[in-house]
C-alpha positions, 0 to 999 in steps of 0.5 A: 491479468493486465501486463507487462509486469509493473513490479519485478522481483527476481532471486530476492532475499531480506536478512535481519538482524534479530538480538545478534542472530540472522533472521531470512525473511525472504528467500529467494523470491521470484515474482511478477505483478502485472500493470492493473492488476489486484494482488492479495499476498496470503500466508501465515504470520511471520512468513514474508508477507509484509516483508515482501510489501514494503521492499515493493514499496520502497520502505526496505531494501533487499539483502540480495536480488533485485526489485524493479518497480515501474522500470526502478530499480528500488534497491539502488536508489538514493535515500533522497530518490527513495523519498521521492519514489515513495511521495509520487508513485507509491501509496501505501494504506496501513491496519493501523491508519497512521494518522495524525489524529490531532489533524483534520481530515483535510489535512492528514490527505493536505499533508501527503501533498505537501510532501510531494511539492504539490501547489496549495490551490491543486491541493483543496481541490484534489482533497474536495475530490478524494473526499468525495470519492471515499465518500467523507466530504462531509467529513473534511473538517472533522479532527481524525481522532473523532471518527470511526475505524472505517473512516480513518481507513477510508481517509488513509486511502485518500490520503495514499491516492493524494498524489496519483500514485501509479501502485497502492500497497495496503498492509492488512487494510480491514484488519481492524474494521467491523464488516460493515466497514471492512465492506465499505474499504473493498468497494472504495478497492474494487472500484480502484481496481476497475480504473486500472490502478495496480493493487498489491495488499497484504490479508489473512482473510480468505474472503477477501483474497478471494475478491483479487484477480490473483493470490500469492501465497507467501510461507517460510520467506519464499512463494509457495503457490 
C-alpha cells in the first residue's frame, strides 16, 4: 500500500437519533488509508460501513474523534468549506447512479463541473475526455434515462472524476449491475486504481473485495479486522 495516510480517523464515533432512541453507528473507529491505494469496506447491513464512507467524504460529521482527509479536518469545516471540499477533492459513485435522467450524459458529467466554477470551453473538453475513458463517447448525447444500469454507473463515475478529485468514495458501485456490467465498472476501477488514484468503496461482495490492495472489515460500528 502507498503512503503517508491520505485519510485518517482517529476514536471516531456517529450517534443518530433513531424515533427518540440513540443509535451508535460507529464506535470508536481508528483508521489509516494510505495515498493511492483501493480499499473495499466489508461487512454486514447496518454495521458502519456506508457510515463510515460518507463521514470520509464529507456528507456527515462525527459525534465524537476526528476525521482528517488530505490534511482536513472534515468535521470542523463550515458548511460552505464542506461543499467546496466535496465539489473539488472528493468523488462519489453511488448503487443507485443518482442521475438526473431528463439530462443528457454530458450534461449529468457538465453539471458536477459547473458546480465546482469550472470554465464552459474546459468543461466540453474534460467531458469528451471522461467519456472517452469510461468508454460512452458515443453516448454523449444520449438522455441518462435511455441507458442501461452499467452505462449509468459508468457515467456516474465520470461525472465524479469530472473535477479530478484526489479520493473516489463509491457506495456499492455493482450492486445493481449484471456481470457483464459489474466487469466492465472494476476495469474503469482497476485502471484508476494503477493511476494512483485513492479508492475507498463500500461492497458485499467477496469477489470484488478480494480485487482491493486491502480489506477492512466493518461489524457492530467498530473495525473488526
Amino acid at each position: 500500500m502507498s503512503s503517508p495516510g491520505v485519510m485518517t480517523l482517529r476514536d471516531v464515533h456517529k450517534t443518530y437519533n433513531g424515533r427518540g432512541v440513540p443509535v451508535e453507528a460507529l464506535r470508536g473507529v481508528d483508521l489509516e488509508i494510505g495515498a493511492g491505494s483501493f480499499t473495499c469496506l466489508i461487512g454486514p447491513s447496518g454495521h458502519g460501513k456506508s457510515t463510515l464512507l460518507h463521514l470520509l467524504g464529507g456528507l456527515d460529521r462525527p459525534t465524537a474523534g476526528s476525521v482528517t482527509v488530505l490534511g482536513e479536518q472534515v468535521g470542523r469545516m463550515t458548511d460552505v468549506e464542506l461543499a467546496r471540499f466535496r465539489a473539488t477533492r472528493v468523488g462519489f459513485v453511488f448503487q443507485f447512479f443518482n442521475l438526473l435522467k431528463g439530462l443528457t450524459v454530458a450534461e449529468n458529467v457538465e453539471l458536477a463541473m459547473m458546480y465546482a466554477g469550472t470554465p464552459v470551453r474546459q468543461q466540453k473538453t474534460r467531458v469528451h475526455d471522461l467519456l472517452e475513458a469510461v468508454g460512452l463517447a458515443e453516448k454523449r448525447r444520449a438522455r441518462a434515462n435511455e441507458l442501461s444500469g452499467g452505462q449509468m454507473q459508468r457515467v456516474a463515475i465520470a461525472r465524479a472524476l469530472a473535477n479530478n478529485p484526489d479520493v473516489l468514495l463509491l457506495d456499492e458501485p455493482t450492486g445493481n449491475l449484471d456481470s457483464a456490467s459489474e466487469a466492465e465498472v472494476m476495469a474503469i476501477l482497476d485502471d484508476l486504481h494503477a493511476q494512483g488514484r485513492t479508492i475507498v468503496m463500500v461492497t458485499h461482495s467477496s469477489e470484488i473485495a478480494a480485487r482491493a490492495e486491502r480489506i477492512v472489515e466493518v461489524r457492530d460500528g467498530r473495525i473488526a479486522s
